[in-house]
Structures are given as C-alpha cells and as structure tokens.
PAGU-24590 format. One line per 5 residues: number of its first residue (from 0); their letters; for each residue x, y, z of N, C-alpha, C. Coordinates in pm, 1 decimal. Atoms other than C-alpha are relative to their C-alpha. Layout:
N
NUM = A = X:Y:Z:X:Y:Z:X:Y:Z; ... .
END
This chain:
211
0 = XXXXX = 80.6:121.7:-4.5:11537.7:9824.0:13112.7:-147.2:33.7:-21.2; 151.0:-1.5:102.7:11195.9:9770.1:12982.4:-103.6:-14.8:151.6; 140.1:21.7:-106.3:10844.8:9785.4:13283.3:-10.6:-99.5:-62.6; 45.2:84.7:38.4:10750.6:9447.7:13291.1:-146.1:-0.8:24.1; 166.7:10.5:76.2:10390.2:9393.3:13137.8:-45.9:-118.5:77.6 .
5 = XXXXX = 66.3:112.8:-3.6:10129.6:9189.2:13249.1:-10.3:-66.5:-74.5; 0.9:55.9:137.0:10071.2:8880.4:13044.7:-137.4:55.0:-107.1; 133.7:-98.8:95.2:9853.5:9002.1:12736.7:-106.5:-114.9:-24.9; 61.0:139.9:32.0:9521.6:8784.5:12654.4:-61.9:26.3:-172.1; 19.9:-23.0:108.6:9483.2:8744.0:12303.5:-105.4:-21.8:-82.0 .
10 = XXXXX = 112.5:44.6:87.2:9221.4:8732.0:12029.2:86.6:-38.2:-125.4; -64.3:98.9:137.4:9332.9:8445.2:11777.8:-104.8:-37.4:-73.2; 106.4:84.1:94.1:9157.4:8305.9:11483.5:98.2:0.4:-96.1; -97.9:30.8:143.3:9285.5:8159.5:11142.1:-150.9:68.4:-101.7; 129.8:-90.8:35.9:9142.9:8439.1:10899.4:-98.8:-105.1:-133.5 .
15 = XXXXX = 83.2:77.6:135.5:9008.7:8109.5:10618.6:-129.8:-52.6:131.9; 98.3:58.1:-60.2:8762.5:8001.9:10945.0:-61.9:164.8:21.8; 78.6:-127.3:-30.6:8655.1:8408.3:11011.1:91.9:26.4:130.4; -43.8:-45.2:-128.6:8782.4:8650.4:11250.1:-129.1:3.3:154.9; 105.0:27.6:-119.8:8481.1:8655.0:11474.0:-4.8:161.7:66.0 .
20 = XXXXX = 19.1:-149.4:-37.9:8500.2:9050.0:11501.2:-134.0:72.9:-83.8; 106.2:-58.9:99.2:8227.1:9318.1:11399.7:76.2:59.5:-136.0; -5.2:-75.8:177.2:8472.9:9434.1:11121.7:155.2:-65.9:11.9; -100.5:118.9:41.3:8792.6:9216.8:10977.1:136.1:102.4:30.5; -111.6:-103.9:10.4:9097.1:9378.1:11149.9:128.6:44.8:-97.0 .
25 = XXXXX = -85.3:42.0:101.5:9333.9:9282.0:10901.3:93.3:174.0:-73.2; -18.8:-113.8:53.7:9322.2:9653.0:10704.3:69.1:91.7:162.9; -89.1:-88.0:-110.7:9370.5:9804.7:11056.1:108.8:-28.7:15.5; -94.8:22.5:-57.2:9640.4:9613.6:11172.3:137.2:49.1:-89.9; -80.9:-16.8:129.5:9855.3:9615.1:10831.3:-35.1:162.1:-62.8 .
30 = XXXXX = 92.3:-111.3:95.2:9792.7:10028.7:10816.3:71.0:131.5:124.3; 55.3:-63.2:121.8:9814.7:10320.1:10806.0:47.9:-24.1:-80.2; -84.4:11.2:114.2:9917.9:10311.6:10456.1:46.9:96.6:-82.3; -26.1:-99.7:89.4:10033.2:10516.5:10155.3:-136.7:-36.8:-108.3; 147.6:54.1:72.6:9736.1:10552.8:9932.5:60.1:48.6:-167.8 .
35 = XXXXX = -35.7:-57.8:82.0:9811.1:10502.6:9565.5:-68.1:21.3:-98.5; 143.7:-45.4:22.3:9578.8:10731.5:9372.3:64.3:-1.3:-176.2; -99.8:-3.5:142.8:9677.8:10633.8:9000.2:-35.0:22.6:-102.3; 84.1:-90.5:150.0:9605.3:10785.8:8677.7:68.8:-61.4:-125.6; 14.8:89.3:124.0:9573.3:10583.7:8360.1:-17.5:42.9:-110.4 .
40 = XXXXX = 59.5:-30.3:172.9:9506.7:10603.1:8002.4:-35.2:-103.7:-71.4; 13.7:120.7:45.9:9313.4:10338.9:7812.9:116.7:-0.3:-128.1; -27.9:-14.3:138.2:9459.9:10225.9:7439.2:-46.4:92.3:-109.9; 58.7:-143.6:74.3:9206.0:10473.2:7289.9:24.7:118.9:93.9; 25.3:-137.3:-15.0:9302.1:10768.1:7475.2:-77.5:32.8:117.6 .
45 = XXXXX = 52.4:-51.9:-172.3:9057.3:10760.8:7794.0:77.5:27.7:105.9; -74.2:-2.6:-124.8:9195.3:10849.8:8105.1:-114.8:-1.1:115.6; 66.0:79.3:-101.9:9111.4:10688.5:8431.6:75.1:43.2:133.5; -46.6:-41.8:-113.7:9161.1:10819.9:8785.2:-52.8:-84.9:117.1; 47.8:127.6:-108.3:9138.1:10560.5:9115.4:88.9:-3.6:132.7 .
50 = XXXXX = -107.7:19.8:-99.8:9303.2:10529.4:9446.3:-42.3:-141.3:19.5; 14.9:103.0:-42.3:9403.6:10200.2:9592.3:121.2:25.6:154.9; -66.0:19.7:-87.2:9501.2:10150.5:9939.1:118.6:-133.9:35.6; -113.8:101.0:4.2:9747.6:9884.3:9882.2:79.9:46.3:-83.9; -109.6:-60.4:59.7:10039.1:10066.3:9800.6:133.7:26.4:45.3 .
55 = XXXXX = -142.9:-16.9:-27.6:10405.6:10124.5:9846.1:71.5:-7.4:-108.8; -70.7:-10.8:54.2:10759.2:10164.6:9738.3:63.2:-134.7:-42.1; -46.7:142.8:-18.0:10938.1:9820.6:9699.0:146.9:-19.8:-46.9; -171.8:-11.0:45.7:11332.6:9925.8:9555.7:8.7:134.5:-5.1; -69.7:-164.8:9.7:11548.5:10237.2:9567.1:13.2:-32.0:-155.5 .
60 = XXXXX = -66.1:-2.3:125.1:11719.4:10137.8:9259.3:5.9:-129.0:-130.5; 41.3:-169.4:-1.3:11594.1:10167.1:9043.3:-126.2:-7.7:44.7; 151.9:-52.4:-82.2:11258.9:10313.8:9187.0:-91.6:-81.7:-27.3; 125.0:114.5:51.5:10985.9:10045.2:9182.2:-90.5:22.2:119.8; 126.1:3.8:-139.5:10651.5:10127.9:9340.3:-83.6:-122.0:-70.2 .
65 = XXXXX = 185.2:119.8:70.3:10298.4:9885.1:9296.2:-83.5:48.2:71.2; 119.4:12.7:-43.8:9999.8:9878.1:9398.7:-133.9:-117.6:-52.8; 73.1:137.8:11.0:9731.4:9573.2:9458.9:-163.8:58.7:-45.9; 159.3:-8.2:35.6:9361.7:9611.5:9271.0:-61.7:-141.8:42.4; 96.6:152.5:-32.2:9098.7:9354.8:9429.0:-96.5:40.9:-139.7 .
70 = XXXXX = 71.4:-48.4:86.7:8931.1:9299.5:9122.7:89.3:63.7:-136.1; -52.9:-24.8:125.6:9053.4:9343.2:8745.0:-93.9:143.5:-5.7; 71.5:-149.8:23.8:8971.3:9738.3:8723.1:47.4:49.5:-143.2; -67.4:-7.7:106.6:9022.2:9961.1:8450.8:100.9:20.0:24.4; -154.0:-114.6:6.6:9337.1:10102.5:8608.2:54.1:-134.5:-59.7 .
75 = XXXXX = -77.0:139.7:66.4:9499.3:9723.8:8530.7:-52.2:-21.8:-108.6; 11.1:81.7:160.9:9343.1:9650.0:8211.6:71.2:168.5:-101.9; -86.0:-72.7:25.5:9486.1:10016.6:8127.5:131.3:-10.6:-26.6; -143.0:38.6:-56.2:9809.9:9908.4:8265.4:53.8:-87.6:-141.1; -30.9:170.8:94.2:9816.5:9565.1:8076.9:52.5:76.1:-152.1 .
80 = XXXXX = 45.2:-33.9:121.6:9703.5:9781.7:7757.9:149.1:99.1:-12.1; -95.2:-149.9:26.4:9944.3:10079.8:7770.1:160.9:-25.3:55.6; -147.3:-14.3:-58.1:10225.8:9966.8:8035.6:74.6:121.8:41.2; -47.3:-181.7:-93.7:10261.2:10328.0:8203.0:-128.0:-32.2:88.1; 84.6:-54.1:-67.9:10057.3:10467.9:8493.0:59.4:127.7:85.7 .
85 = XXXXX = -84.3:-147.0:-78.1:10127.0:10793.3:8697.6:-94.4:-7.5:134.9; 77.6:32.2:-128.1:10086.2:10767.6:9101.4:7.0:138.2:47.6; 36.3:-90.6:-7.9:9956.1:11064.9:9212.7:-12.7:65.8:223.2; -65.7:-24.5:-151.2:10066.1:11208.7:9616.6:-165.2:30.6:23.8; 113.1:9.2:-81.7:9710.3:11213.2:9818.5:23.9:120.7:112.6 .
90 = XXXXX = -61.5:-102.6:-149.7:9739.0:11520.5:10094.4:-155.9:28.8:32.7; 154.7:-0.6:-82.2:9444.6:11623.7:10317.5:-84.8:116.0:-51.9; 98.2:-66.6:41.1:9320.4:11909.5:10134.0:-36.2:-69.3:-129.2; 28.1:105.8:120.9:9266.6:11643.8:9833.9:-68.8:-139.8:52.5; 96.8:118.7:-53.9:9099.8:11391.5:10048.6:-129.3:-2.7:-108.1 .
95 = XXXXX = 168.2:23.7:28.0:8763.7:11461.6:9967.8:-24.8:-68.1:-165.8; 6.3:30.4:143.3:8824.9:11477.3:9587.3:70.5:-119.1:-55.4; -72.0:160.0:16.7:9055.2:11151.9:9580.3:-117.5:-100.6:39.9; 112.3:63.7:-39.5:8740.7:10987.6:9758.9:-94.3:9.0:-71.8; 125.3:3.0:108.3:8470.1:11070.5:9495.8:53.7:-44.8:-131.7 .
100 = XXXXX = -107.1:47.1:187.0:8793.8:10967.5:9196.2:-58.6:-150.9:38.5; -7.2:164.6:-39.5:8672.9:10588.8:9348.0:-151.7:-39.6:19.5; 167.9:-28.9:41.0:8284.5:10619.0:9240.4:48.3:-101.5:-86.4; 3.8:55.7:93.3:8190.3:10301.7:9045.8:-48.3:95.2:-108.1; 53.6:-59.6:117.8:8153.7:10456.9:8665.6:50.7:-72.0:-84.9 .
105 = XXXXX = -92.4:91.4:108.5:8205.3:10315.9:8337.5:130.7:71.6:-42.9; -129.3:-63.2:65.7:8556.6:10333.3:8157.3:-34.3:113.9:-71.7; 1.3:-137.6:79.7:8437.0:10618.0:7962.4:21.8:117.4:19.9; 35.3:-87.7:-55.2:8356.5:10804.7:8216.5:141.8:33.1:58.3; -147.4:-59.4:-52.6:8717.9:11010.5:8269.1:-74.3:71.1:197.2 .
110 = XXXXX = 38.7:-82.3:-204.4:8707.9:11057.4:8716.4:70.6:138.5:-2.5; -74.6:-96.0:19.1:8943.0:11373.0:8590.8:-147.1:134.0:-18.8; 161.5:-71.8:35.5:8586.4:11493.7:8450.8:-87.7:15.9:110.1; 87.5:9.6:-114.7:8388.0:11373.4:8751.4:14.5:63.7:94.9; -76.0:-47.0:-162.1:8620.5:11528.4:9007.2:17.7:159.9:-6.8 .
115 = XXXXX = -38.6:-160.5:55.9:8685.9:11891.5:8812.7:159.4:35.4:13.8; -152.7:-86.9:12.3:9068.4:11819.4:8858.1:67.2:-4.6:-117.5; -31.5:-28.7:155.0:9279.1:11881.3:8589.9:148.6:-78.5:-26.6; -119.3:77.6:77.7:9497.3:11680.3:8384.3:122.5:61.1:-40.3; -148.3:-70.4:2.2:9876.6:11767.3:8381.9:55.3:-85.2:-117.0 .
120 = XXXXX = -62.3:130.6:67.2:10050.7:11599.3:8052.6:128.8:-42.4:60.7; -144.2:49.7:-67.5:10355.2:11383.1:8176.7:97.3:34.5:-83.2; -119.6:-73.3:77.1:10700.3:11427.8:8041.0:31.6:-160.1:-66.1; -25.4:118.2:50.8:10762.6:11056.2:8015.4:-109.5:-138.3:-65.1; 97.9:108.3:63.7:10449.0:10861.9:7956.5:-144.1:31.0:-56.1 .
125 = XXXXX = 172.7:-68.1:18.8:10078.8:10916.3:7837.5:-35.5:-8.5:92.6; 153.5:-68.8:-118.8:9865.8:10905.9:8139.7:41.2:92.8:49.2; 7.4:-148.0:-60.2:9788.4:11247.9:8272.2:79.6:34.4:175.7; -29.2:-4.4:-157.6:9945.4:11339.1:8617.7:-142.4:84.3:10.5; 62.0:-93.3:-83.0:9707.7:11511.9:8914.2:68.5:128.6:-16.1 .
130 = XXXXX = -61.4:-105.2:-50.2:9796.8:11895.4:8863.6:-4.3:69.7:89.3; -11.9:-0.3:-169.0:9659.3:11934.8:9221.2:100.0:-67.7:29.0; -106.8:50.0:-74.8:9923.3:11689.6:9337.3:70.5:38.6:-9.8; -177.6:-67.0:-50.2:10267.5:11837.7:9505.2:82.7:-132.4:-66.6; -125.3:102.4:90.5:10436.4:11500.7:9382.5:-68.9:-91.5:-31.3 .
135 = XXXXX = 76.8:115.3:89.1:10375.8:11279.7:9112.8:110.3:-70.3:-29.9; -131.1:127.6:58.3:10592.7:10925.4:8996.8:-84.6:-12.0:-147.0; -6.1:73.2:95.6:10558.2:10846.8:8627.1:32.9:-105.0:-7.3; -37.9:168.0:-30.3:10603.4:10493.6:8607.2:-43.3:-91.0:-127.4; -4.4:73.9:130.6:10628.1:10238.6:8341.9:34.5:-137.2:56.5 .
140 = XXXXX = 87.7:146.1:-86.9:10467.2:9868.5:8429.8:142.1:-103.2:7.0; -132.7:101.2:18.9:10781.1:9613.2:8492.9:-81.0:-131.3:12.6; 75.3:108.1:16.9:10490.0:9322.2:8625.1:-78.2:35.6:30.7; 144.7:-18.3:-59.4:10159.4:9277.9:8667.2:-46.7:-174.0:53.8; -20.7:162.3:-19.8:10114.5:8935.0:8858.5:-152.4:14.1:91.3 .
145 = XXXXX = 140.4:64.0:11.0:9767.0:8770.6:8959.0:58.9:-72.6:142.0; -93.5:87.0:-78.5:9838.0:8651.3:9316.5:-107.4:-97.4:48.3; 69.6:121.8:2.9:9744.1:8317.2:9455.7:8.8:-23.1:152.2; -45.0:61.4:-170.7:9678.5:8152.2:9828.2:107.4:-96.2:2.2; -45.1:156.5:-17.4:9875.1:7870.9:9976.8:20.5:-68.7:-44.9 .
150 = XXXXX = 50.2:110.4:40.0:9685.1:7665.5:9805.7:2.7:-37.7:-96.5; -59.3:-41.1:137.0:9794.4:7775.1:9508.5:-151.1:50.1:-124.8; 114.5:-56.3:145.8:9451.6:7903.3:9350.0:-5.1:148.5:21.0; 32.5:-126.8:20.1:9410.4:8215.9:9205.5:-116.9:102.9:62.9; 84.8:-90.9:-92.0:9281.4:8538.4:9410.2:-38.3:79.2:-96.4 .
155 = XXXXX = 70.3:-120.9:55.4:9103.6:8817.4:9230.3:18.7:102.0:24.7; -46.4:-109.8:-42.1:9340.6:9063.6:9301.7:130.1:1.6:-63.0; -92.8:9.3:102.4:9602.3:9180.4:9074.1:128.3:137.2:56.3; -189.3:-62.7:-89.1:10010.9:9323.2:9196.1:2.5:95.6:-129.4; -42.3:-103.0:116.8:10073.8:9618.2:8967.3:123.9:56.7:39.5 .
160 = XXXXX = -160.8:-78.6:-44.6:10447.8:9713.4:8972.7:81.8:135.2:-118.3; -96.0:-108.8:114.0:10661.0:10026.1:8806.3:68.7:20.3:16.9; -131.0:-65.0:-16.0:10967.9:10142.1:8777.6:-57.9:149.7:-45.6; 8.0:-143.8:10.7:10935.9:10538.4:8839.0:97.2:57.2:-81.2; -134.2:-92.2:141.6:11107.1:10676.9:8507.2:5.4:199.8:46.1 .
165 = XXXXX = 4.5:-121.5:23.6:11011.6:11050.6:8603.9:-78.6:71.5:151.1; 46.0:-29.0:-146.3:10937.4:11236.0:8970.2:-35.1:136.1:-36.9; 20.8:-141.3:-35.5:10791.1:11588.8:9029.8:-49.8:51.2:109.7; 11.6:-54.7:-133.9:10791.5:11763.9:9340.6:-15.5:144.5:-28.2; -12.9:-156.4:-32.1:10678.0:12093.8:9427.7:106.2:41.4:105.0 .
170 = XXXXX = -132.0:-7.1:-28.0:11003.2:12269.8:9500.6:-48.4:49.7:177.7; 76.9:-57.4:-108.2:10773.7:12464.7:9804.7:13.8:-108.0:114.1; -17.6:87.1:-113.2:10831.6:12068.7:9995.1:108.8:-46.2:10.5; -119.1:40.5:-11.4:11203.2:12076.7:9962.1:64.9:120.3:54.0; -101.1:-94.9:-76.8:11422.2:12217.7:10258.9:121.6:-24.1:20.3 .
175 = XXXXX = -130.1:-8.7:11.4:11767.0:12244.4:10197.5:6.4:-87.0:-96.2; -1.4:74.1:111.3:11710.1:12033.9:9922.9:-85.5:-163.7:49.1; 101.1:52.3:-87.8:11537.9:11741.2:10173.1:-179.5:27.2:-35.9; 143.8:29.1:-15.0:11175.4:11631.7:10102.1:-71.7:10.8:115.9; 110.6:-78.2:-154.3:10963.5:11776.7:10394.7:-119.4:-110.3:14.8 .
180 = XXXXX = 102.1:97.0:28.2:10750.1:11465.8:10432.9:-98.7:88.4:118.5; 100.7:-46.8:-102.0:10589.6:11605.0:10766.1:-90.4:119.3:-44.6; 93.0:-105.0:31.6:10461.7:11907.7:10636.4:-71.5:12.6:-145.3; 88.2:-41.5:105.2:10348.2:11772.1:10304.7:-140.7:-44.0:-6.3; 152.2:13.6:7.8:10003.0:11693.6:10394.6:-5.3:-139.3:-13.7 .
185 = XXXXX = 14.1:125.1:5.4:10038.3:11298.0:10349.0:-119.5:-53.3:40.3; 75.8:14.5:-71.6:9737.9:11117.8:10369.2:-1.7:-154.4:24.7; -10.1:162.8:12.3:9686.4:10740.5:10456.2:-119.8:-64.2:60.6; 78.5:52.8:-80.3:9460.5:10489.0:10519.2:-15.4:-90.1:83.3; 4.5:70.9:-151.5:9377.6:10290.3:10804.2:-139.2:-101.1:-32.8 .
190 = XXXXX = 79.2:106.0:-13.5:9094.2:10032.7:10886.7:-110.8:39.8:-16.7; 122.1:-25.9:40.3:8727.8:10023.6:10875.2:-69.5:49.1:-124.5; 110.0:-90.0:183.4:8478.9:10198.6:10566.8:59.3:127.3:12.9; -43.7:-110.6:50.6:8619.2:10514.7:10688.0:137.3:68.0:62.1; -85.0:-55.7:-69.9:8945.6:10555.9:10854.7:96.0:74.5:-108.0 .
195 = XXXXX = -147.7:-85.0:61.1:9239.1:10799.9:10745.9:88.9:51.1:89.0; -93.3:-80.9:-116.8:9521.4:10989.7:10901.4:113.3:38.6:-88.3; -64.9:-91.4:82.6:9750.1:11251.1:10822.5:113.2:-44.8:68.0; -106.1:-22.3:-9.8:10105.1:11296.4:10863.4:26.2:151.8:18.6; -40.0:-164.5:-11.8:10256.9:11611.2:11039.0:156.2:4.3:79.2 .
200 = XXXXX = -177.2:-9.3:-88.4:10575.2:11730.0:11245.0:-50.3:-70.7:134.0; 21.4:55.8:-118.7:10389.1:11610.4:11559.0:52.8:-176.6:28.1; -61.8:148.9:-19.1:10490.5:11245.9:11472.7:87.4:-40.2:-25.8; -103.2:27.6:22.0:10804.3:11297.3:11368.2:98.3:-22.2:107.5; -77.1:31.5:-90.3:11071.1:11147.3:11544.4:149.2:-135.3:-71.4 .
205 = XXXXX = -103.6:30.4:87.8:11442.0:11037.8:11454.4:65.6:-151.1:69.1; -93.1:146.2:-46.5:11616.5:10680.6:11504.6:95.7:-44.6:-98.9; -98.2:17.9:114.6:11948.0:10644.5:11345.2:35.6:-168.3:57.2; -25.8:187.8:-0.3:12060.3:10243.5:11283.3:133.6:-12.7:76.8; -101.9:65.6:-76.0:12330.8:10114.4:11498.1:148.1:-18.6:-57.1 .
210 = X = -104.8:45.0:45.2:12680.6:10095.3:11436.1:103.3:-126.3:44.7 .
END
C-alpha cells in the first residue's frame, strides 16, 4: 500500500492567459528529452548542422523519428528541398560542440565548418552524418506538417518526420548484441536557457509489463 500524502496545493494557469512564473515551465515539465542534432544538405550541396530539442521516436515499424523546428530553419527548408536528413546521437563529451552547431549563421555558413567536426558520407542519403557520433539514423522525410492551435490557426513551428532507412552504431555500445543505452553518454534536455542531463547506469532500473 501506498503512504498517504498530504493534499498537494497547486499552481494552475491556462498557458494562452501566462503562466505567472519567472520562466515558462512547460520545457521542464515535458523533459528531459532526446535532443535531435540533425544534419542536412541544401539542393546545392551545402550542408547544415542544428540540434532541436523536440525530438523523438514515434513507430518501430518501420522506424519513424521527427523532430519540431519553431521557426522555418534551414534544416526544414533543406528537408522540404532534398527529403533526407541524418539525426545525429548527442553524448556528453559532444555537448559543448552540439551547442555552438545552434549559432545563428547564414545557410552558407556549413556548422560542420564552424564546429571543426567532420563530415561522414551516408550510405543511404546525401546529408553528411556526425563522424564524432557513436549512432547515427539516416532518414528520408515521410511529412513535414505546419501545426496549428485549437483554434485552428497556424503556429510557426514545423513537425519534421522520417522513416530511418539506415542506422550506425558503434559496435564498442553493443553488449551481447544489446544497445548499452546507459553507458552511451546520452544527453538530453531539460528546462530553462541552460538545463541538460546525462544518462548513466545509476538510473537504470527494470519494470517488466504485466501479464
């Protein structure tokens, strides 16, 4: 049986009147996340490097990740243009340099250049993988949808979805053939201008589903 709790006192607001906090919990609450750091290629040939913290998986089968841009960036007008992108694994000795790939610059300006990491060619699509990153998804665009409130008007934030045609893992995070998530350095983000947090064995812990 469960300690019964005092009653809790809550902080409510509806977030279209304001939360009434010094910083909009929203990112905290909905977080940590998977951060997806994605590497592009315009129609001419540029390549474009960016993380977005609105990211995840969304089907096993077959493999469909996305990720949400506030804001028409180049990685989506890339996207639109080309219909590939490659999501690139984030770990904590790559923090720093995933954090300076997200410097406003113009499209010209390759963040592959800015950052000194180096472009891996893919097997399945043009944009470059991270050859720092332990695992990369190739991915090839299935939608790109424009989402809307309630109210039905358009937000300024655009759903980028892929089906992962092509995976690479460094074999170094597979035990017994098992993906070692705890020990691959995972990084994620969390709330405020500067939160993050890693993933290790310390938070692992097993819950099998019910029969």
């Amino acid at each position: 049986m469960t300690t019964p709790q005092p009653p809790r006192t809550f902080h409510s607001y509806e977030p279209r009147l304001g939360h009434g906090l010094p910083h909009d919990p929203f990112n905290a609450i909905v977080g940590p996340r998977p951060i997806g750091w994605i590497s592009t290629q315009s129609a001419t040939g540029a390549t474009n490097l960016a993380p977005y913290s609105f990211f995840n998986a969304f089907n096993y089968v077959p493999p469909i990740v996305g990720f949400a841009s506030i804001g028409y960036k180049d990685t989506v007008r890339n996207v639109q243009a080309t219909g590939e992108f490659v999501w690139n694994l984030a770990t904590r000795d790559l923090a720093e340099v995933m954090n300076q790939s997200c410097a406003a610059v113009p499209p010209e300006v390759s963040e592959f250049d800015l950052t000194g990491l180096t472009p891996l060619p893919s097997t399945r699509v043009r944009p470059p993988r991270v050859a720092e990153s332990p695992v990369t998804f190739e991915c090839r665009s299935t939608q790109i949808l424009q989402l809307q409130g309630v109210d039905g008007a358009q937000v300024d934030t655009w759903l980028v979805l892929g089906e992962v045609v092509a995976v690479h893992i460094d074999q170094a995070l597979l035990k017994d053939g098992v993906y070692d998530t705890a020990n691959a350095g995972h990084i994620l983000r969390g709330g405020g201008p500067a939160d993050y947090f890693t993933v290790g064995p310390e938070q692992l812990f097993r819950m099998y589903r019910p029969r």
